[in-house]
PyMOL Python script that loads the backbone (N, CA, C, O; Angstrom):
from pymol import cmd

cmd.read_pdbstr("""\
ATOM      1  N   UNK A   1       0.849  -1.179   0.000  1.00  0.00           N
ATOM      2  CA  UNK A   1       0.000   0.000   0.000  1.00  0.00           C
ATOM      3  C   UNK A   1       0.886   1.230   0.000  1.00  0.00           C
ATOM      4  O   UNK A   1       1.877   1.269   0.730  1.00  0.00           O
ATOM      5  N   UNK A   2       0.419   2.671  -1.142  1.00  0.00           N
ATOM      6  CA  UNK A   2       0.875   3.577  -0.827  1.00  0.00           C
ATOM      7  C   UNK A   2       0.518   4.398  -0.877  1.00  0.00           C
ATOM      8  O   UNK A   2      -0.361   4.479  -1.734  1.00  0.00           O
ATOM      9  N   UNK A   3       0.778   5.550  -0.178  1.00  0.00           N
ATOM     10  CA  UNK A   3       0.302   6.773  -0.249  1.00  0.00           C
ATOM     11  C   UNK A   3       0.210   7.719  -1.198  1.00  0.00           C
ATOM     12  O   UNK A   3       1.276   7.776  -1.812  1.00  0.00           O
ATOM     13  N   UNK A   4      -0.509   8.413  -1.556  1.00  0.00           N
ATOM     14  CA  UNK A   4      -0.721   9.766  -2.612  1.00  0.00           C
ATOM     15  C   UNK A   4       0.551  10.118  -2.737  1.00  0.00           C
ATOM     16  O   UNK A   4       0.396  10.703  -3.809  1.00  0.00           O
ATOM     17  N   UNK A   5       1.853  10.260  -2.484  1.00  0.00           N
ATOM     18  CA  UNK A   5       2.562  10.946  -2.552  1.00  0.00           C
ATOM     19  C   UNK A   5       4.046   9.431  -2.432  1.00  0.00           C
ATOM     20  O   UNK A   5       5.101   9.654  -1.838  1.00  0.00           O
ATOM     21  N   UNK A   6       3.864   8.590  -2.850  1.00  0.00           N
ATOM     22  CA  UNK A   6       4.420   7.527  -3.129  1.00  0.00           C
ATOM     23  C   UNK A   6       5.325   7.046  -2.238  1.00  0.00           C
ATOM     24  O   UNK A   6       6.312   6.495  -2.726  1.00  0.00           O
ATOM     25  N   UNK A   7       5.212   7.136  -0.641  1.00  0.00           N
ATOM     26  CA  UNK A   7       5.690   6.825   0.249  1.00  0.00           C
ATOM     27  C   UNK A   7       5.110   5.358   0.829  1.00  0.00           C
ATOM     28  O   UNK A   7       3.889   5.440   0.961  1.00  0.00           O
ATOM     29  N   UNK A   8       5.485   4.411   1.104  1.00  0.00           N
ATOM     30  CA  UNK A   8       5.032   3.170   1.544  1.00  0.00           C
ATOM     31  C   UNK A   8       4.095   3.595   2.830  1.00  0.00           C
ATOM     32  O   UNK A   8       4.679   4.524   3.387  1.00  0.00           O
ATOM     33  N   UNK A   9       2.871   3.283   3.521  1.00  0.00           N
ATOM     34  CA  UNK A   9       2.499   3.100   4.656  1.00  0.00           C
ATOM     35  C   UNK A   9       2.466   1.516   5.336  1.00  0.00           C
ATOM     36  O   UNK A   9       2.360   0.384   4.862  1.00  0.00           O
ATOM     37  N   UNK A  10       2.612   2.069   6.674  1.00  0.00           N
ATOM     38  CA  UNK A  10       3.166   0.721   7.230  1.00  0.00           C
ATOM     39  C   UNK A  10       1.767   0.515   8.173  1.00  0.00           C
ATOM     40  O   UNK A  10       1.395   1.590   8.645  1.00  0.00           O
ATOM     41  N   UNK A  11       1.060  -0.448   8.481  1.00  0.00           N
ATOM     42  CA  UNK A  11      -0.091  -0.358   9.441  1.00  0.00           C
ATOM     43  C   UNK A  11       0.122  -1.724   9.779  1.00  0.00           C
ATOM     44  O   UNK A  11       0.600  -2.671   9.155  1.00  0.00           O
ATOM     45  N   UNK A  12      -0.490  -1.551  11.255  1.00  0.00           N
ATOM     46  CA  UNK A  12      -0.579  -2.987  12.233  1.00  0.00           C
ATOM     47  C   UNK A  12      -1.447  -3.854  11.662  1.00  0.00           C
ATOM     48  O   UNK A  12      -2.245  -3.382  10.853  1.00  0.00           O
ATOM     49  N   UNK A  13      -1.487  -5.440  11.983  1.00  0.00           N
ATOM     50  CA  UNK A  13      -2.655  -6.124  11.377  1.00  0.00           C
ATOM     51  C   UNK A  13      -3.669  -5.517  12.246  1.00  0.00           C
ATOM     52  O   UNK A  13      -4.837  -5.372  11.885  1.00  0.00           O
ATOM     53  N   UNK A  14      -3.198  -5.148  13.442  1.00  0.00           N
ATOM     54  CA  UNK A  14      -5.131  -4.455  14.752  1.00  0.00           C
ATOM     55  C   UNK A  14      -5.306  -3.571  14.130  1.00  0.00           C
ATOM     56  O   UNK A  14      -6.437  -3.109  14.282  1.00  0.00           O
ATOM     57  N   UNK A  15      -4.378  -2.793  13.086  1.00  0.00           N
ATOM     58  CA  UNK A  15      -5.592  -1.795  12.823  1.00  0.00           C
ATOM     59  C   UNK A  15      -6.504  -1.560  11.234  1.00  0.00           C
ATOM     60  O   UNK A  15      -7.188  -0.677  10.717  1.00  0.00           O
ATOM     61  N   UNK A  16      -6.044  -2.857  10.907  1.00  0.00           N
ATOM     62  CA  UNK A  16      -7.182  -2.719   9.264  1.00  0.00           C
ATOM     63  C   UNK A  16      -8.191  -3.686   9.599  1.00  0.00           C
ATOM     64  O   UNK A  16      -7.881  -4.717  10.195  1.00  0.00           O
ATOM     65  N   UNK A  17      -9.437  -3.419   9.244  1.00  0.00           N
ATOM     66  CA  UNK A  17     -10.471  -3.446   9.411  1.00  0.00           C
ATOM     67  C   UNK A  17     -11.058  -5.004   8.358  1.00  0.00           C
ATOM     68  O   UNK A  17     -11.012  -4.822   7.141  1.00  0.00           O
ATOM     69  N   UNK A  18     -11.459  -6.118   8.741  1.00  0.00           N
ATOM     70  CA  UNK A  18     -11.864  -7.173   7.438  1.00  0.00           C
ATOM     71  C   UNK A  18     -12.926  -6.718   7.085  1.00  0.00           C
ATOM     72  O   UNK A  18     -13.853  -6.305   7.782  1.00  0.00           O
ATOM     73  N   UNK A  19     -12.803  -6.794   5.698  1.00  0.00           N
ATOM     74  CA  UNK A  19     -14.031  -7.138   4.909  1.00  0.00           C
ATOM     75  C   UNK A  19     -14.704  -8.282   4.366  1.00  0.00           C
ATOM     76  O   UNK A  19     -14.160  -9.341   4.055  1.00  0.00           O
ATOM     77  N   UNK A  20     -15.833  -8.022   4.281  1.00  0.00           N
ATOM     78  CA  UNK A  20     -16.924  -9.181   3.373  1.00  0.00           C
ATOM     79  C   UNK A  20     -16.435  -9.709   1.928  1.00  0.00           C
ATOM     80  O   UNK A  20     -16.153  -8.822   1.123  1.00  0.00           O
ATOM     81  N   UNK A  21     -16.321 -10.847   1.565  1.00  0.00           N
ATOM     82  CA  UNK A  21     -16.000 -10.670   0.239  1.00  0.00           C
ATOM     83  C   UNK A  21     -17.331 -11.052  -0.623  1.00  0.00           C
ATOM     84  O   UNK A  21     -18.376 -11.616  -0.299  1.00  0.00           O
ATOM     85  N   UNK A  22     -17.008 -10.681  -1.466  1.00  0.00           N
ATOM     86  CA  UNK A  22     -18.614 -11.470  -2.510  1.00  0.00           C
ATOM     87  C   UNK A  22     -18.078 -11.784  -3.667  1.00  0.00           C
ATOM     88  O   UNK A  22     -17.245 -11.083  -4.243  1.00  0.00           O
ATOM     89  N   UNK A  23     -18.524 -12.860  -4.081  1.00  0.00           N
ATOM     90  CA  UNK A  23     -17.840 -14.152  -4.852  1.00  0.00           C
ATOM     91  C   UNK A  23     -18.732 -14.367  -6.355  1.00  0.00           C
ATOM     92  O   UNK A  23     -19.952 -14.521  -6.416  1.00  0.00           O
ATOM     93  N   UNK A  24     -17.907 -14.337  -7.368  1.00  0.00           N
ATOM     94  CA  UNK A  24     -18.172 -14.771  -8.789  1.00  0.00           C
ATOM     95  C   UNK A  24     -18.669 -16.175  -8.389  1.00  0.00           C
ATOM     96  O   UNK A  24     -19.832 -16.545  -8.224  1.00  0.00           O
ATOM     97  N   UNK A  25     -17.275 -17.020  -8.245  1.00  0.00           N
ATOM     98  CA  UNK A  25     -17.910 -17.791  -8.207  1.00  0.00           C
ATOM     99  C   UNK A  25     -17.518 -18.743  -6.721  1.00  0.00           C
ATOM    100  O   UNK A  25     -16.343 -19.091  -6.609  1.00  0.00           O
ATOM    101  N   UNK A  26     -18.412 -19.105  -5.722  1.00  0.00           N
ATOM    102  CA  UNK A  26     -18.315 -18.854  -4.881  1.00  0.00           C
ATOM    103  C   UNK A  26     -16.714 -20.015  -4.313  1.00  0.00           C
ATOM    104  O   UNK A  26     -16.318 -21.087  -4.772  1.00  0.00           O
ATOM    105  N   UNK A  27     -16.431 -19.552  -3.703  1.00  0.00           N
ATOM    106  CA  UNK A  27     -14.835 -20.205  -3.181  1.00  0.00           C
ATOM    107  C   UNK A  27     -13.566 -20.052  -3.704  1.00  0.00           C
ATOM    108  O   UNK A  27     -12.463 -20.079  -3.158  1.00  0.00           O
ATOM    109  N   UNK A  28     -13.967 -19.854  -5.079  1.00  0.00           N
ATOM    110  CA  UNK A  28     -12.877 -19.930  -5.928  1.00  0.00           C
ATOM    111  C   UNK A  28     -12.732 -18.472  -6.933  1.00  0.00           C
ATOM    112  O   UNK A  28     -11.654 -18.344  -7.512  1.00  0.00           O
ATOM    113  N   UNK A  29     -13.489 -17.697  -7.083  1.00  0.00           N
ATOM    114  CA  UNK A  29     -13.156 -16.343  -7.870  1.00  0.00           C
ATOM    115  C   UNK A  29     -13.973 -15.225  -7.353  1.00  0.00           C
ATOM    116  O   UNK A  29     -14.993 -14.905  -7.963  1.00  0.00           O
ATOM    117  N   UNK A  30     -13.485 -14.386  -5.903  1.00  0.00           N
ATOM    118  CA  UNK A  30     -13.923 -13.439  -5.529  1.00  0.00           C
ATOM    119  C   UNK A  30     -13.962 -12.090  -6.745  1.00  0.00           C
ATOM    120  O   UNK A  30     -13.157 -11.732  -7.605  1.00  0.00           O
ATOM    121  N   UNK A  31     -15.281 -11.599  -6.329  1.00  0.00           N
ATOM    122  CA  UNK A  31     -15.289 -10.192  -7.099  1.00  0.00           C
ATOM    123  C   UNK A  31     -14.513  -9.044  -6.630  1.00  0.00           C
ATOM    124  O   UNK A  31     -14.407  -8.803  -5.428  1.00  0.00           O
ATOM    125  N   UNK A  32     -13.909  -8.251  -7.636  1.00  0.00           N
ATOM    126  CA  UNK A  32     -13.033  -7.066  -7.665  1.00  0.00           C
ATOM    127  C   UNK A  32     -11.689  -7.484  -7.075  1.00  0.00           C
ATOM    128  O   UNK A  32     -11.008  -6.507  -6.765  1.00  0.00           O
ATOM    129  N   UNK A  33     -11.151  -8.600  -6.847  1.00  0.00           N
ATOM    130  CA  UNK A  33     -10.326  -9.070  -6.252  1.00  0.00           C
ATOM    131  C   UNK A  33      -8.835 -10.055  -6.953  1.00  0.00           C
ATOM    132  O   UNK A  33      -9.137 -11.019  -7.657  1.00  0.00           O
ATOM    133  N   UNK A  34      -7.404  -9.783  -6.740  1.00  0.00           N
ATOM    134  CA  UNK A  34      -7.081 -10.422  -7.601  1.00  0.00           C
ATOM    135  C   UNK A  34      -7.050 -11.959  -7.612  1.00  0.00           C
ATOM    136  O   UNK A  34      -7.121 -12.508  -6.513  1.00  0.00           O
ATOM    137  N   UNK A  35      -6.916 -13.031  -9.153  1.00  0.00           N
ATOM    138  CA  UNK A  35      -7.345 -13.726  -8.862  1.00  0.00           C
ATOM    139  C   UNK A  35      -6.248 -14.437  -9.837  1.00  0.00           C
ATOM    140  O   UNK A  35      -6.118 -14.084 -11.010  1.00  0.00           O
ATOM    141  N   UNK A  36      -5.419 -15.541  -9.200  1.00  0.00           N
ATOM    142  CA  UNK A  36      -4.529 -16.745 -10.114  1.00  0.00           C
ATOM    143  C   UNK A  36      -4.872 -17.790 -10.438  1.00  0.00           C
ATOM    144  O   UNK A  36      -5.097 -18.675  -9.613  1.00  0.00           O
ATOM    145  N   UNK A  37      -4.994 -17.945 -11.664  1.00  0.00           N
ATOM    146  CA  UNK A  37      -4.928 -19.384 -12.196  1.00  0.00           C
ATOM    147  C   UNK A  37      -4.022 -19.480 -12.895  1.00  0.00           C
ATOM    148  O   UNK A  37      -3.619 -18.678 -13.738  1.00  0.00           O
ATOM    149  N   UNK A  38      -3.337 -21.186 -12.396  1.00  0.00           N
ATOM    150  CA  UNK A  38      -1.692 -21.765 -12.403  1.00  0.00           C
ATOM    151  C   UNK A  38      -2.561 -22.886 -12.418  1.00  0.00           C
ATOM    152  O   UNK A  38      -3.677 -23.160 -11.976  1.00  0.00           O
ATOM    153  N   UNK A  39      -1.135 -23.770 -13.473  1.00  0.00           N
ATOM    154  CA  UNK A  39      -1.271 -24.814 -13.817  1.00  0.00           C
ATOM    155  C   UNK A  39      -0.591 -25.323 -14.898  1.00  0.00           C
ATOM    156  O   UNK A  39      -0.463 -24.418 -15.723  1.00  0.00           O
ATOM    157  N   UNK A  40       0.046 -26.642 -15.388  1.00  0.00           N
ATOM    158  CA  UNK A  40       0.719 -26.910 -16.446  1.00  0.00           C
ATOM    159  C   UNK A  40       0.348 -26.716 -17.883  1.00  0.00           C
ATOM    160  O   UNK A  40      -0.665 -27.153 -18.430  1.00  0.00           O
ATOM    161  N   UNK A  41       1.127 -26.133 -18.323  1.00  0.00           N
ATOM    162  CA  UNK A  41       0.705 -26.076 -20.023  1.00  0.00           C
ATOM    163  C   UNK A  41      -0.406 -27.269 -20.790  1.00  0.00           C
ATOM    164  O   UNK A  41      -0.349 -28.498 -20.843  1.00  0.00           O
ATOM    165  N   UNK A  42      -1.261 -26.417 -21.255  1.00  0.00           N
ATOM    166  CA  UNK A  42      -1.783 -27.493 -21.946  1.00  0.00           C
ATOM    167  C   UNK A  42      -3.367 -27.895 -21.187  1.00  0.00           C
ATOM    168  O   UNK A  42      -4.251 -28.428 -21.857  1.00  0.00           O
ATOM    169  N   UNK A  43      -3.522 -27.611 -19.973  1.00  0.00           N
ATOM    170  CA  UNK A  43      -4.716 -28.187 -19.360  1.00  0.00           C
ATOM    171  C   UNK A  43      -6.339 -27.435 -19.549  1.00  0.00           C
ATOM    172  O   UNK A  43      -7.416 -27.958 -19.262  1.00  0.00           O
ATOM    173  N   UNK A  44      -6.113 -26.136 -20.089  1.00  0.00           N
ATOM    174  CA  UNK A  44      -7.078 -25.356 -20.147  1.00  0.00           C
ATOM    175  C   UNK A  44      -7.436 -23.782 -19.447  1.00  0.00           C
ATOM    176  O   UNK A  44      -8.408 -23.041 -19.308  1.00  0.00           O
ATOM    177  N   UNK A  45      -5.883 -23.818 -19.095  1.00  0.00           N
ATOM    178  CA  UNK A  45      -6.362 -22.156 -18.131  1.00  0.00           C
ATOM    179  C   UNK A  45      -7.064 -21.240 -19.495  1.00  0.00           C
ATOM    180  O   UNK A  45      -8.261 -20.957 -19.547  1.00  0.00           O
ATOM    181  N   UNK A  46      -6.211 -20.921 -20.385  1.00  0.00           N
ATOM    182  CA  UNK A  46      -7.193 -20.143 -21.166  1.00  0.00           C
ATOM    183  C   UNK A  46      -8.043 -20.499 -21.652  1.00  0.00           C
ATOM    184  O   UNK A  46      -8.712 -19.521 -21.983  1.00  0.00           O
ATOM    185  N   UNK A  47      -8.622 -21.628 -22.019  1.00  0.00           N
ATOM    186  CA  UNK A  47     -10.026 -21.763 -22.057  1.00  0.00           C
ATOM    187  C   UNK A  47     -10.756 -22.023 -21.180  1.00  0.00           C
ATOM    188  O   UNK A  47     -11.764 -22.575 -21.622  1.00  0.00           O
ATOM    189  N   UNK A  48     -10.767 -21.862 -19.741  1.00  0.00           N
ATOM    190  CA  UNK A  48     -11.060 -21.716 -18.930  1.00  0.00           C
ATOM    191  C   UNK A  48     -11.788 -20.068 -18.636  1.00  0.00           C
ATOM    192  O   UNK A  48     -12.966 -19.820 -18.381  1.00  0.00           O
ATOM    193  N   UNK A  49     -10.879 -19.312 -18.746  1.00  0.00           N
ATOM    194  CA  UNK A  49     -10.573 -17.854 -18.465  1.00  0.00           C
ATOM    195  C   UNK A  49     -11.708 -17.317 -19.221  1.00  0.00           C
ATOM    196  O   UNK A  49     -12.619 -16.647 -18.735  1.00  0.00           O
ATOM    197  N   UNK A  50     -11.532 -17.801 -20.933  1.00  0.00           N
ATOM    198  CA  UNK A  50     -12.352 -17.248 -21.851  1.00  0.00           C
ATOM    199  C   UNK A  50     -13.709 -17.569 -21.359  1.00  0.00           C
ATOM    200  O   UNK A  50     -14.547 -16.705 -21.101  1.00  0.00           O
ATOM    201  N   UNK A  51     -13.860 -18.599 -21.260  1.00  0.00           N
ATOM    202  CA  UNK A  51     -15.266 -18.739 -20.991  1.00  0.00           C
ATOM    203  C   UNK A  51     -16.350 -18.555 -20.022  1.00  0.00           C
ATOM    204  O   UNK A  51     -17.559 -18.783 -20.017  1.00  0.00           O
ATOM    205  N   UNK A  52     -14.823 -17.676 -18.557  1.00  0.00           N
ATOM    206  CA  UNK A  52     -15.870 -17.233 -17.883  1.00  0.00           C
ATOM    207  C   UNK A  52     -15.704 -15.801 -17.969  1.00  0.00           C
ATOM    208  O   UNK A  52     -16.329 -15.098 -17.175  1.00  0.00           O
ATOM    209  N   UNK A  53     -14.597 -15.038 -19.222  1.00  0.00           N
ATOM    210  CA  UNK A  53     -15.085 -13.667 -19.433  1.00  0.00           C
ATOM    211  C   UNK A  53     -16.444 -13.837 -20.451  1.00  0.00           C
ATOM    212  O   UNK A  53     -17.204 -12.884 -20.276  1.00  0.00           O
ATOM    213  N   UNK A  54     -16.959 -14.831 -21.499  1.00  0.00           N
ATOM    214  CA  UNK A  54     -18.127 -14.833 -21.952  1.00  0.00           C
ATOM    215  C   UNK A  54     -19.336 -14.949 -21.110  1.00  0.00           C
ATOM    216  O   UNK A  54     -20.318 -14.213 -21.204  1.00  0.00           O
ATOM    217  N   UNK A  55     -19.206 -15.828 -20.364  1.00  0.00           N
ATOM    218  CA  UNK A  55     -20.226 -15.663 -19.326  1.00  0.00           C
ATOM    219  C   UNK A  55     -20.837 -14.367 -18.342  1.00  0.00           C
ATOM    220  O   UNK A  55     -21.937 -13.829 -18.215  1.00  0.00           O
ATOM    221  N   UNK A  56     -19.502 -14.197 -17.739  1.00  0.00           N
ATOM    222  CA  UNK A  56     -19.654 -12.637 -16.792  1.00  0.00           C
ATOM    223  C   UNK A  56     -20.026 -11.885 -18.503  1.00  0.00           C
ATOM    224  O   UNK A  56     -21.162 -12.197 -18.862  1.00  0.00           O
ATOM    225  N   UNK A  57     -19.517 -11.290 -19.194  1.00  0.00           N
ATOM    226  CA  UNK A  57     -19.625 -10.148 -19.919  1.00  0.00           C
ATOM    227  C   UNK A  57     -21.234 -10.736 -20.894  1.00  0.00           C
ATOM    228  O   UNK A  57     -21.418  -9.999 -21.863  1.00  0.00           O
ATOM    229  N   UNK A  58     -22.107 -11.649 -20.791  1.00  0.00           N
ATOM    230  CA  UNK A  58     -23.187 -11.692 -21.556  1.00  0.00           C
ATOM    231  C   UNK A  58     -24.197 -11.706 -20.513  1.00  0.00           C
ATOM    232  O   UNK A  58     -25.384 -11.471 -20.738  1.00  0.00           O
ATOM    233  N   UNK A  59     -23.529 -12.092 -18.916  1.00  0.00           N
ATOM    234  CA  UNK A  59     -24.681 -12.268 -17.979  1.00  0.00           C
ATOM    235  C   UNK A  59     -25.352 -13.665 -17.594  1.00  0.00           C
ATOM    236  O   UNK A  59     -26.459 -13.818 -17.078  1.00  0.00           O
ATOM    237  N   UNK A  60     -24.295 -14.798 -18.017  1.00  0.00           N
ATOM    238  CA  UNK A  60     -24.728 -16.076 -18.183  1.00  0.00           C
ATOM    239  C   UNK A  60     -24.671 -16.238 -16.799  1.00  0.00           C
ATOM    240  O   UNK A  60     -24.277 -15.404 -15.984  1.00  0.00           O
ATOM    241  N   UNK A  61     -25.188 -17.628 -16.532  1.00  0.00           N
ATOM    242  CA  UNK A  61     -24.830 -17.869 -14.914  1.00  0.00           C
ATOM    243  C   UNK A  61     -23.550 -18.427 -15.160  1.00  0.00           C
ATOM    244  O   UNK A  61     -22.843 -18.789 -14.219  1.00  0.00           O
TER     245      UNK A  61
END
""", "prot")
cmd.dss("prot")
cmd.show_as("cartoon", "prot")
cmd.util.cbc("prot")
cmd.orient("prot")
């Protein structure tokens, strides 16, 4: 994390606050949040990927 003015801030874990998360899909791809998929060549991450930017971006379940 940094500040407006590109200085690192340093904060305790007591003092940030948890949040709720809410889930694409639930367990495995939180919303607004970053998200990795790893795995050996060849198994399907990008067609994986693609098909759930077609989904999210048409509104599919």
């Amino acid at each position: 994390m940094t500040s407006n003015f590109g200085h690192p801030v340093v904060l305790q874990m007591s003092e940030i606050q948890p949040e709720s998360v809410r889930w694409l899909w639930p367990g495995r791809l939180p919303l607004g949040r970053l998200s990795l998929i790893a795995g050996m060549p060849g198994l399907g991450k990008s067609f994986a990927t693609a098909s759930i930017a077609a989904s999210v971006s048409t509104g599919s379940p």
